[in-house]
C-alpha positions in Angstrom: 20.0 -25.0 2.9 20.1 -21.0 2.1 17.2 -19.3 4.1 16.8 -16.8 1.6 16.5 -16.9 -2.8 19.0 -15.5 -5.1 19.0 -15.0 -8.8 22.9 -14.8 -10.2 24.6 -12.4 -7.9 21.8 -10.7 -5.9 19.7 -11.7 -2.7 16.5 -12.2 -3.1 14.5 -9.9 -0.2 10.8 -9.9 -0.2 8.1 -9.3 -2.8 7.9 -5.5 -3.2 4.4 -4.1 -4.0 1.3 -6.0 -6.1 2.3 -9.9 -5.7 0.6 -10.4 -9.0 3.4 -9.0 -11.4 6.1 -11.0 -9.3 8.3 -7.5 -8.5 11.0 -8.5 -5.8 13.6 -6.1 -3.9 17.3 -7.8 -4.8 20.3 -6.9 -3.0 23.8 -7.1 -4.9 27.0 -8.5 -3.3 27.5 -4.5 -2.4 24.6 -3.9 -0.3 22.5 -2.2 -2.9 18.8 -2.7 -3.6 17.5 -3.2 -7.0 13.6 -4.2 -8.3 14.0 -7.2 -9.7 10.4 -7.5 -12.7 11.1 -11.9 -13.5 9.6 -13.3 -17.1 9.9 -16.9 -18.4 13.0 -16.6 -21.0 10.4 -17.4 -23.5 9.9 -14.1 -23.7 13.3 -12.4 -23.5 13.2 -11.2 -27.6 10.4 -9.0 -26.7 12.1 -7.4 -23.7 15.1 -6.6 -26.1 12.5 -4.0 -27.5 12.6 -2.0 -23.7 16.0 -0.5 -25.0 14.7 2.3 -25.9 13.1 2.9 -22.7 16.2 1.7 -20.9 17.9 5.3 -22.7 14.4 6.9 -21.6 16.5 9.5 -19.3 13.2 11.5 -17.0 13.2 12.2 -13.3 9.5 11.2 -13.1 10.4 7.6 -15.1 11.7 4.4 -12.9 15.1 3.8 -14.7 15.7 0.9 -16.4 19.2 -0.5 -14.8 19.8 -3.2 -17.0 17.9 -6.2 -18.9 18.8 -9.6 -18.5 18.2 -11.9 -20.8 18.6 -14.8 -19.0 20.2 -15.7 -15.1 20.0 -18.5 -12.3 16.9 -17.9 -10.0 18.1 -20.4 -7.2 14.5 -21.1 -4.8 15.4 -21.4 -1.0 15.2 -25.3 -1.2 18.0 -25.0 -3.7 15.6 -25.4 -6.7 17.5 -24.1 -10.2 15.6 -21.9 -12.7 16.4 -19.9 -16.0 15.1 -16.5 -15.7 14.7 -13.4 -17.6 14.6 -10.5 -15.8 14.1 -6.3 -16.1 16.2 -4.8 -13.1 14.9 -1.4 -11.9 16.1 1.3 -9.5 15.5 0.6 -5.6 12.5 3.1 -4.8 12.8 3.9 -1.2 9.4 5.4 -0.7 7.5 2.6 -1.8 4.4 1.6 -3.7 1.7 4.2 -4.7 -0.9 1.6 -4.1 0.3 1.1 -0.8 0.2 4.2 0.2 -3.6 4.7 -0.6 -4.8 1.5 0.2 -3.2 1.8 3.7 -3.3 4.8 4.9 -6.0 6.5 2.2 -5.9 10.1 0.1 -3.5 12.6 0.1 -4.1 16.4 0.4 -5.1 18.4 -2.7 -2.0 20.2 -2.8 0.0 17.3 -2.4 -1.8 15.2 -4.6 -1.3 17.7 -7.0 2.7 18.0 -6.7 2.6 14.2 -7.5 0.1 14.5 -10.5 1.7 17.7 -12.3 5.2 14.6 -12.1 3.4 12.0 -13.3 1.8 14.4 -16.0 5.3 15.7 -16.8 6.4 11.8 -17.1 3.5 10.4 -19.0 4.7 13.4 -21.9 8.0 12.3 -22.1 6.6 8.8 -23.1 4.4 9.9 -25.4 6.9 12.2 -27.4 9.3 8.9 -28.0 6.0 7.4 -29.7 5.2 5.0 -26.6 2.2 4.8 -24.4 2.0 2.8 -21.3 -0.8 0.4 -21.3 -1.6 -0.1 -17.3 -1.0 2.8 -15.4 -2.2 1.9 -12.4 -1.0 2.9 -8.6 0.2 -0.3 -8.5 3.0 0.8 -11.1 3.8 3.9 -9.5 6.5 4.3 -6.7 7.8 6.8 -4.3 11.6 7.7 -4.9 11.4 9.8 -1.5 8.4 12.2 -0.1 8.8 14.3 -3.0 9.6 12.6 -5.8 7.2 9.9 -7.6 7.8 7.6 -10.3 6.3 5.6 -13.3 7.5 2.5 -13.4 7.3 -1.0 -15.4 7.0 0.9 -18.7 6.8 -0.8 -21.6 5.9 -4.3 -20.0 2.2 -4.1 -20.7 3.1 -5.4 -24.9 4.8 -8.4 -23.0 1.6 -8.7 -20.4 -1.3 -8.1 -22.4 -3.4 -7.2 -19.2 -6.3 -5.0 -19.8 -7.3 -2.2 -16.9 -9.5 -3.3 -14.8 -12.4 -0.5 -15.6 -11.8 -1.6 -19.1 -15.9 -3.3 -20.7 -16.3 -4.4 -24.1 -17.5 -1.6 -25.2 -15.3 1.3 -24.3 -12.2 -1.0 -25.4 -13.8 -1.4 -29.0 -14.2 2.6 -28.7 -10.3 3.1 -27.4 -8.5 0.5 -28.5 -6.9 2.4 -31.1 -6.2 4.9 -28.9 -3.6 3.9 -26.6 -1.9 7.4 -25.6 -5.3 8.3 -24.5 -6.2 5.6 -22.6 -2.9 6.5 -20.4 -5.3 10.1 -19.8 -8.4 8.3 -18.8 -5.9 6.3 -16.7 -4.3 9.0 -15.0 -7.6 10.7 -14.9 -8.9 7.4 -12.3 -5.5 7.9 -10.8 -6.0 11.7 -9.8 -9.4 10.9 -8.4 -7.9 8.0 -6.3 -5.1 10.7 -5.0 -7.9 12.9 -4.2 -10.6 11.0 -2.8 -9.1 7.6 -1.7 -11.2 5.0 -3.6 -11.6 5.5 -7.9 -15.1 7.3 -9.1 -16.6 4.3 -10.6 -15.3 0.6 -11.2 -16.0 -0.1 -14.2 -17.0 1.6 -17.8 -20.9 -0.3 -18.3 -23.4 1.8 -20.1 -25.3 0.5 -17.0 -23.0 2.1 -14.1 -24.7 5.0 -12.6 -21.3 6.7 -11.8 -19.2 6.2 -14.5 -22.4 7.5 -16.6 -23.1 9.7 -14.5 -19.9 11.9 -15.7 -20.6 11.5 -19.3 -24.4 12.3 -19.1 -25.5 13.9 -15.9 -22.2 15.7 -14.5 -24.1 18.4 -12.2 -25.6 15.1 -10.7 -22.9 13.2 -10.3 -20.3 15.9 -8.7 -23.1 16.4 -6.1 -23.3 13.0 -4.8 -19.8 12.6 -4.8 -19.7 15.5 -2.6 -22.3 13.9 -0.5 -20.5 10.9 -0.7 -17.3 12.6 0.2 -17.9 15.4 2.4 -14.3 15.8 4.0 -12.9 16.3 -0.1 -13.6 19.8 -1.4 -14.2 19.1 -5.1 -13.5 22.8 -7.2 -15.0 23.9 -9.9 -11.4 23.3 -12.0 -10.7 20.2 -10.4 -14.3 18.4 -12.0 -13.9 20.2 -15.0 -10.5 18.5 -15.2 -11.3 15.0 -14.1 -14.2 15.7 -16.5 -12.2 16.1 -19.8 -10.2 13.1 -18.7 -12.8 10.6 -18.5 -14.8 11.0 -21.4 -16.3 8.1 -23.2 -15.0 9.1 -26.0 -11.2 9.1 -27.0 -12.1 12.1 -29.5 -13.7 13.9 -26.8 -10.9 13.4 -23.9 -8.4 16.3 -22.8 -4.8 15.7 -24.6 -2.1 15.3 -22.4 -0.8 19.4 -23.3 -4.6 20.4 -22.3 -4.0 18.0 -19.1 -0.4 19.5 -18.0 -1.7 23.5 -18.9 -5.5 22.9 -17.5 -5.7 25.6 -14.3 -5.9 22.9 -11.7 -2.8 21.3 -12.8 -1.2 24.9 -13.3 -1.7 26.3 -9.4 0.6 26.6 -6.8 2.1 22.7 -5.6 5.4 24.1 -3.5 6.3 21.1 -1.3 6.2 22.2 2.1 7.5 21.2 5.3 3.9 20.1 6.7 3.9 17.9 3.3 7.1 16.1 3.8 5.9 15.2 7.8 2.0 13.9 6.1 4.3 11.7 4.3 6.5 10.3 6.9 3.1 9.8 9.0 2.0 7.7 6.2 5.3 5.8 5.3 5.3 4.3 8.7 1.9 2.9 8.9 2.9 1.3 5.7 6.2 0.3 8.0 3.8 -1.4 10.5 2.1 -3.3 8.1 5.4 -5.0 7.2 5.5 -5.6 10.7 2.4 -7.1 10.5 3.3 -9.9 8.0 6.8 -10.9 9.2 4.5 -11.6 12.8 2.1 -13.2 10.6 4.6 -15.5 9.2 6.5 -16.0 12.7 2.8 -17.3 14.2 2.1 -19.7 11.7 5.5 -21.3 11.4 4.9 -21.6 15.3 1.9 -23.1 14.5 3.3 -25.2 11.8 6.0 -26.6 14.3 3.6 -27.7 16.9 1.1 -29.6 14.1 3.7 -31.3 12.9 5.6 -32.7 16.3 2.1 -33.7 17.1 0.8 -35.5 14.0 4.7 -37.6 14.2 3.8 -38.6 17.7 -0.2 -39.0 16.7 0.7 -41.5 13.9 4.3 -43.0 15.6 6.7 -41.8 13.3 10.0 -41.7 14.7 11.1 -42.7 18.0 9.3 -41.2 21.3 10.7 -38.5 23.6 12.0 -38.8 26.8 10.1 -37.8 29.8 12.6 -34.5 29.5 11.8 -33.8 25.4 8.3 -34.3 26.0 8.4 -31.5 28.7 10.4 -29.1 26.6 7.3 -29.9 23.6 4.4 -29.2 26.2 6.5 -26.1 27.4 6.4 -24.9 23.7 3.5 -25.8 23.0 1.9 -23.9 25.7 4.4 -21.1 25.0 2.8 -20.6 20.9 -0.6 -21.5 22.2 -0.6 -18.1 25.0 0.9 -16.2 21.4 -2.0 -17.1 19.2 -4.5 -16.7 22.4 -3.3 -13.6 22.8 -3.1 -12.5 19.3 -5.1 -14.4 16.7 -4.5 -13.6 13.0 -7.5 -12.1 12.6 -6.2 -9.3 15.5 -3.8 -8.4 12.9 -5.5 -6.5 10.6 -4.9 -3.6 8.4 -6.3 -0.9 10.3 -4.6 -2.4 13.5 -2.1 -0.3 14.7 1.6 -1.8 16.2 4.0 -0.1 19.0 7.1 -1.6 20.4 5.7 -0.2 24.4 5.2 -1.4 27.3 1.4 -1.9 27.4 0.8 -0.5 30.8 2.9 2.4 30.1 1.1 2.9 26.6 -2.8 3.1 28.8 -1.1 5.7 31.3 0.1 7.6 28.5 -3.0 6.8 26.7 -5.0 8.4 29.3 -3.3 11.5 29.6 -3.5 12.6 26.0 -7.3 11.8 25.7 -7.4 14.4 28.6 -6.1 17.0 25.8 -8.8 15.9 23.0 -12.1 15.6 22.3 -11.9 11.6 22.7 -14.3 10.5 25.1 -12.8 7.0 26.6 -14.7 4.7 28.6 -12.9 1.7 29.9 -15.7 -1.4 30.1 -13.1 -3.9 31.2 -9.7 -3.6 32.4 -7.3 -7.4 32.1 -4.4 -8.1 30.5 -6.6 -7.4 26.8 -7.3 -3.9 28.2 -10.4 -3.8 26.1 -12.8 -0.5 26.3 -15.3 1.6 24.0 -14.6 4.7 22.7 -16.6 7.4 21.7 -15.9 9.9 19.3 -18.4 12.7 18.8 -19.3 14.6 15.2 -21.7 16.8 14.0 -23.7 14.1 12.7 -23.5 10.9 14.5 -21.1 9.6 17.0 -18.4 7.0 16.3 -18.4 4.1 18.8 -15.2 2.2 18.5 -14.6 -1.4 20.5 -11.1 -0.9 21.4 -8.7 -4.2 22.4 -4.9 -3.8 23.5 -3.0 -7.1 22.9 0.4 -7.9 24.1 2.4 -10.3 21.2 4.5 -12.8 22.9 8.0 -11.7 20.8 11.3 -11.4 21.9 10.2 -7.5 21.6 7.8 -6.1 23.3 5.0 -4.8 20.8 1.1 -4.5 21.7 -1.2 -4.2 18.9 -4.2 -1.8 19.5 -7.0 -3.4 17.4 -10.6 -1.5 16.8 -14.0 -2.5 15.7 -16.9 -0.4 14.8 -19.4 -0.7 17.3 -21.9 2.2 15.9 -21.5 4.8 12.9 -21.1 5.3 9.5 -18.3 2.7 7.9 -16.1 5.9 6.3 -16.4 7.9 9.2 -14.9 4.7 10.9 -12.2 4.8 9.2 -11.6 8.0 9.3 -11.5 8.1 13.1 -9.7 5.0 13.1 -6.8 7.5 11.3 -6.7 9.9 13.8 -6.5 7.6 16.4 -3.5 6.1 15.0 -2.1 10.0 14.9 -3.3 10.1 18.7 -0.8 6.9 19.4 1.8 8.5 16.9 1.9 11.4 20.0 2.2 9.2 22.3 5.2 7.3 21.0 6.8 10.1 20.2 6.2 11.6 23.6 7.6 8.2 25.0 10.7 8.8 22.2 11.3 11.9 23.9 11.5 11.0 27.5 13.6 8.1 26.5 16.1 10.7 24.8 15.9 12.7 27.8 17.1 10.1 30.1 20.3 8.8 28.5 21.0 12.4 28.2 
């Protein structure tokens, strides 16, 4: 049986970005990577109408590779399909969406480089005539630190999703309005690059926030501030986020006003510090990949052992020997000192992963807390190494419950997990962040001294 999927001549990877819209990474028999956007064939007449965005030439556009009308999607169990299928170019940065979600916003200058591109992108489409129809950060990719993308253009006439903001009421309003829905979009998008989390989540007359910016904006802008106290929210960038999400279509900023407003318009030179705030970022989202594939490794463990036991448990097949059955209590022991030691709920999303030894990683540990304002008290010290730490602020400390596991892999990773203990849930995460910058010194501290000895 093939251990991994295929459709015609490309290998099927993993899923890449929102599950929902099926994307997968494809390799070709060459080695290259392709996004690989799968419809019924049902519908391959309508993607015929993409060509036109398949000649849609624009640095800040995903291109269009080809369009397939049809193909064999072959499942790993050997399972035969007929497929349509859009085929995009490989991003190697990765997801917007994943980005935020994981690892949270991005600086105002930064976030700025990437909204003057996808800006600059969004006009492109709308001078052919087009309009996107759910620009989202789960549409938008990363070709490298620099560079971002639009992607899945076009797709929304075959999808007919609505945004998720979208009420009744302000779809009756902007239904006819489709460029400008793409603005309030990208307006929710800017805020999200900003701030981390969108300004309200939906567009009900009844939602204090996203009323709150039609009627009351003084009001609103201070207790996002309040809310948001490590964001500094300028004059230019409200009045911009402002003229994007009106109610009203006839009210909203056009995309000219958008790309020449004096927010959009200042200083974004990519800089050095820029490029290594991205590269932080990138590989937390690395770890989270790490994450899953362990994920999957502990429950096919788990999977393994259930069934050996329910065949002896209901006498299916024929009975070990006295040998077999000592290999299956061996391994069963073996996966059951792996999920003791790490349980899936360990692996979390603000847990952090490092190939170290986890002795070695408390020494080291240690010695950089001695250089920063951590304050680390160790409660208990076994083969968990579980401690508090305290973080102090100007308005309330951060308790964090700290637990070091060891994952029983052929490599030797530990996974530092956290828990709030005490303190305000964003402030958590925030100190949760530079913790994971504290471990980033470490390892590359350990990098270093391992360069230094095989020189």
């Amino acid at each position: 049986m093939q251990t991994k999927a295929k459709y015609d001549e490309f290998e099927i990877q993993h899923y890449f970005g929102c599950k929902e819209y099926k994307v997968k990474i494809g390799k070709n028999n060459q080695g290259q990577y392709f996004l690989l956007n799968f419809f019924n064939v049902s519908v391959r007449d309508q993607l015929q109408n993409l060509q036109i965005i398949q000649n849609l030439e624009h640095p800040s556009i995903l291109k269009i590779i080809q369009i397939r009308n049809e193909g064999i999607y072959t499942k790993k169990n050997s399972t035969m399909m007929n497929r349509s299928c859009v085929i995009y170019e490989y991003p190697k940065g990765g997801e917007l969406f994943e980005y935020l979600f994981q690892t949270g916003k991005f600086h105002e200058a930064q976030a700025r480089h990437y909204f003057k591109q996808l800006v600059d992108g969004l006009v492109s489409i709308h001078k052919q005539g087009l309009y996107h129809g759910e620009l989202t950060a789960e549409v938008i990719f990363f070709a490298d630190a620099k560079t971002i993308k639009i992607g899945e253009l076009g797709l929304n006439q075959i999808r007919k999703k609505k945004y998720t903001f979208e009420t009744p009421s302000w779809a009756k309003e902007n239904n006819n309005y489709e460029q400008s829905k793409d603005i309030f979009a990208l307006g929710m998008i800017l805020f999200i690059l900003m701030v981390g989390r969108p300004p309200f989540s939906n567009t009900e007359k009844t939602n204090p926030n996203y009323m709150g910016f039609q009627t009351t904006p003084q009001s609103i802008w201070k207790q996002m501030q309040q809310d948001n106290h490590n964001v500094a929210f300028t004059d230019d960038f409200k009045d911009l986020i402002q003229g994007m999400l009106t109610d009203s279509p006839k009210n909203r900023l056009s995309l000219s006003e958008v790309y020449n407003h004096p927010w959009t318009q200042c200083n974004s030179e990519f800089t050095e510090e820029m490029v290594r705030e991205f590269s932080s970022k990138q590989k937390k989202i690395e770890q989270c990949i790490i994450k899953e594939t362990l994920t999957r490794q502990v429950n096919k463990g788990k999977n393994i052992i259930n069934n050996d036991k329910s065949i002896l448990q209901t006498g299916v097949g024929q009975f070990r020997s006295d040998s077999q059955e000592q290999e299956f209590q061996g391994m069963e022991q073996n996966q059951n000192i792996v999920i003791k030691l790490i349980p899936l709920e360990l692996i979390r999303s603000d847990s952090y992963l490092i190939n170290i030894d986890p002795t070695l990683f408390m020494n080291l540990l240690r010695k950089q807390l001695d250089y920063n304002e951590y304050d680390l008290k160790i409660k208990k010290e076994s083969e968990k190494y579980e401690f508090s730490l305290i973080i102090s602020s100007e308005t309330k400390d951060t308790i964090l419950k700290v637990e070091i596991a060891q994952l029983e892999t052929k490599k030797n990773i530990i996974c530092v997990n956290f828990k709030r203990q005490e303190g305000d849930f964003f402030d958590y995460i925030e100190k949760i962040k530079r913790f994971h910058e504290l471990i980033d010194q470490i390892q590359s501290e350990e990098d270093s001294d391992e360069k230094e000895k095989t020189i």
